[in-house]
C-alpha positions as CSV (number, residue, x, y, z in Angstrom):
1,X,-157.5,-144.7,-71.8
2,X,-161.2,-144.6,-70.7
3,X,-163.8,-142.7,-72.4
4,X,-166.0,-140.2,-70.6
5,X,-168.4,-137.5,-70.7
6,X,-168.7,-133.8,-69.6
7,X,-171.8,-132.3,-68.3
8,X,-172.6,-130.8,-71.6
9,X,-172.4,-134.8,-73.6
10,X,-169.2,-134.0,-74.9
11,X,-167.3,-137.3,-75.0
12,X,-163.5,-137.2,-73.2
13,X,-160.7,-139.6,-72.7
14,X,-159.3,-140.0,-69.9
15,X,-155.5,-142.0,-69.3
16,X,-156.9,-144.1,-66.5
17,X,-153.5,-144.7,-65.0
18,X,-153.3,-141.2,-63.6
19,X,-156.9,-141.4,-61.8
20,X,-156.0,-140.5,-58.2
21,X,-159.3,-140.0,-56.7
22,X,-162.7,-139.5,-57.4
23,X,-165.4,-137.7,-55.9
24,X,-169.3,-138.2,-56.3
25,X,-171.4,-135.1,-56.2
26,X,-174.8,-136.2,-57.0
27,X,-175.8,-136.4,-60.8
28,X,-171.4,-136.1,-61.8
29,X,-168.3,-137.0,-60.8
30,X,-165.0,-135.3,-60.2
31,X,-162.0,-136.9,-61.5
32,X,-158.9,-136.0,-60.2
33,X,-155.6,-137.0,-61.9
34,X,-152.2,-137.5,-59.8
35,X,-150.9,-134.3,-62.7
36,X,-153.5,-131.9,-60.6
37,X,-156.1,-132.2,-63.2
38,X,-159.8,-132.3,-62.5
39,X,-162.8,-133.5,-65.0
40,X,-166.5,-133.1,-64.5
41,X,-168.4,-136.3,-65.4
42,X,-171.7,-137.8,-65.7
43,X,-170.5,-141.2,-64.8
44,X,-170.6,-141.9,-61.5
45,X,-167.3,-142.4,-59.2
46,X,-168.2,-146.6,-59.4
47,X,-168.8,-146.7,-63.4
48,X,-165.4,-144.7,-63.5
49,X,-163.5,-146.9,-60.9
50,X,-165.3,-150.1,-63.3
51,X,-163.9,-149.1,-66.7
52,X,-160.7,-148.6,-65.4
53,X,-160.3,-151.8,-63.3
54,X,-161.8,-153.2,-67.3
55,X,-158.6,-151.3,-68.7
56,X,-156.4,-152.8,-66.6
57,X,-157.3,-156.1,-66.8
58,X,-157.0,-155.2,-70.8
59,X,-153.7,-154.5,-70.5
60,X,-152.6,-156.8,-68.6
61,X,-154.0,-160.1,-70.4
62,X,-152.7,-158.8,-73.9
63,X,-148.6,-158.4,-71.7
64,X,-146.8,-161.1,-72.5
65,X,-145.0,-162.7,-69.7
66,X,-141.1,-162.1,-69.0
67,X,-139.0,-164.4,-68.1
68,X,-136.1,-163.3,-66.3
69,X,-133.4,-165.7,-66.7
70,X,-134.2,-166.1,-70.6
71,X,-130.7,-165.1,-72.4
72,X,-128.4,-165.6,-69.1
73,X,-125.8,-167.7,-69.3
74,X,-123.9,-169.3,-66.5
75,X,-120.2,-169.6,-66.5
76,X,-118.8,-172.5,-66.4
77,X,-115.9,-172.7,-63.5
């Protein structure tokens, strides 16, 4: 989740895994989310596209790697 803000200050949080596309209209920025959404920013569309890449790379680094063979067992013939 990202936190941004509306026109009028008021904060917003956003789940930056359903950003589809944003579009920059001079002083704000539309956000449109893949569920047909659209927010009204003041951020512009490359702060937005930053703090999500930031969340991303958060959630990734704190996933723990899975190993895949880990609890498979081979038969013996």
């Amino acid at each position: 989740m990202i936190v941004l803000h509306r026109l009028n200050g008021a904060e917003i949080t956003i789940n930056a895994e359903l950003i589809e596309a944003l579009e920059g209209r001079g002083n704000e920025t539309v956000v449109c989310l893949a569920t047909g959404n659209k927010y009204v920013v003041t951020e512009t569309p490359e702060r937005v596209a930053e703090l999500a890449v930031a969340y991303r790379k958060k959630v990734n680094a704190e996933s723990k790697a899975i190993n895949p063979a880990r609890g498979f067992v081979r038969e013996s013939p």
